[in-house]
C-alpha positions in Angstrom: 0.0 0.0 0.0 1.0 3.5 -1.0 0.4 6.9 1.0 -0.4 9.2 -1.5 -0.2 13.1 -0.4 -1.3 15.7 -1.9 -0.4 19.4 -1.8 -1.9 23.0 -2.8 -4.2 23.1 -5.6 -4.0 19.5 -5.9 -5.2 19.3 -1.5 -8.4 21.3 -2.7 -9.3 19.5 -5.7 -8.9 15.8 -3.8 -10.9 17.6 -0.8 -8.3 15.4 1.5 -4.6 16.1 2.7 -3.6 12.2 1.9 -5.1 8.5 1.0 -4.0 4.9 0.9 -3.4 3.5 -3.0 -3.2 0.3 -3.8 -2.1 0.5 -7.6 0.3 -1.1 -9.7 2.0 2.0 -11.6 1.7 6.1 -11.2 -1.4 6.7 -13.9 -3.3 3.3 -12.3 -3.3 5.3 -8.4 -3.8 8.9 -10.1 -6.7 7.4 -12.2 -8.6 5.5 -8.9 -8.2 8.7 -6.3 -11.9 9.7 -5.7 -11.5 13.5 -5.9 -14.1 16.0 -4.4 -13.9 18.0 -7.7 -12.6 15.7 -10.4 -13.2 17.7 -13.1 -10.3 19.8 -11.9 -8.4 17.1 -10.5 -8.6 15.8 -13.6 -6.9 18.6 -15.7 -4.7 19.1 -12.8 -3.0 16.2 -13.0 -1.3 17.5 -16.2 0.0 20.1 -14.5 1.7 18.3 -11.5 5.2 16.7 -10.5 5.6 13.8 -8.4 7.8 12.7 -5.7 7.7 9.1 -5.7 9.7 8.0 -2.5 11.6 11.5 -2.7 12.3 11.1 -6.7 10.4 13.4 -9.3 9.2 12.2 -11.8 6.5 13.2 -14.4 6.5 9.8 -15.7 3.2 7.8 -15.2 3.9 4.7 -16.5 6.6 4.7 -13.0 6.1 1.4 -10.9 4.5 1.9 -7.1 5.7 -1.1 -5.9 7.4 -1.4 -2.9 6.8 2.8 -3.0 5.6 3.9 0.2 4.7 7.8 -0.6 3.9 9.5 -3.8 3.7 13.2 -3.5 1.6 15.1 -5.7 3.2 18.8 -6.4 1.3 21.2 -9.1 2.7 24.2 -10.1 2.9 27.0 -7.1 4.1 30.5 -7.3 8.1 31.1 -7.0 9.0 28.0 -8.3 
């Protein structure tokens, strides 16, 4: 099992700060988070970087297992 966290405009568009995943590869957990506004957290997604166990990565065809934290990071101001 994965903790998947998310941060900024992606925390509003889940409507929760983290949840379990249980998914194969990056796209599978993205795809099966039940967002609060999916519409945007759909188009979001797009947008964001991940930290998968402290490694970025845009990539979601990346491998969650044995992962224990995949960070979700859109775009902020400043950086």
């Amino acid at each position: 099992m994965t903790m998947m966290r998310f941060f900024a405009a992606a925390r509003a568009a889940v409507g929760q700060d983290e949840t379990p995943v249980d998914a194969a590869t990056l796209d599978e957990a993205l795809r099966g988070v039940a967002a609060a506004d999916p519409e945007r957290w759909t188009a979001l997604q797009e947008r964001c970087s991940y930290l998968v166990d402290g490694v970025t990565t845009r990539d979601r065809s990346t491998t969650l297992v044995g992962v224990g934290t995949v960070d979700v990071m859109p775009p902020f101001a400043g950086g």
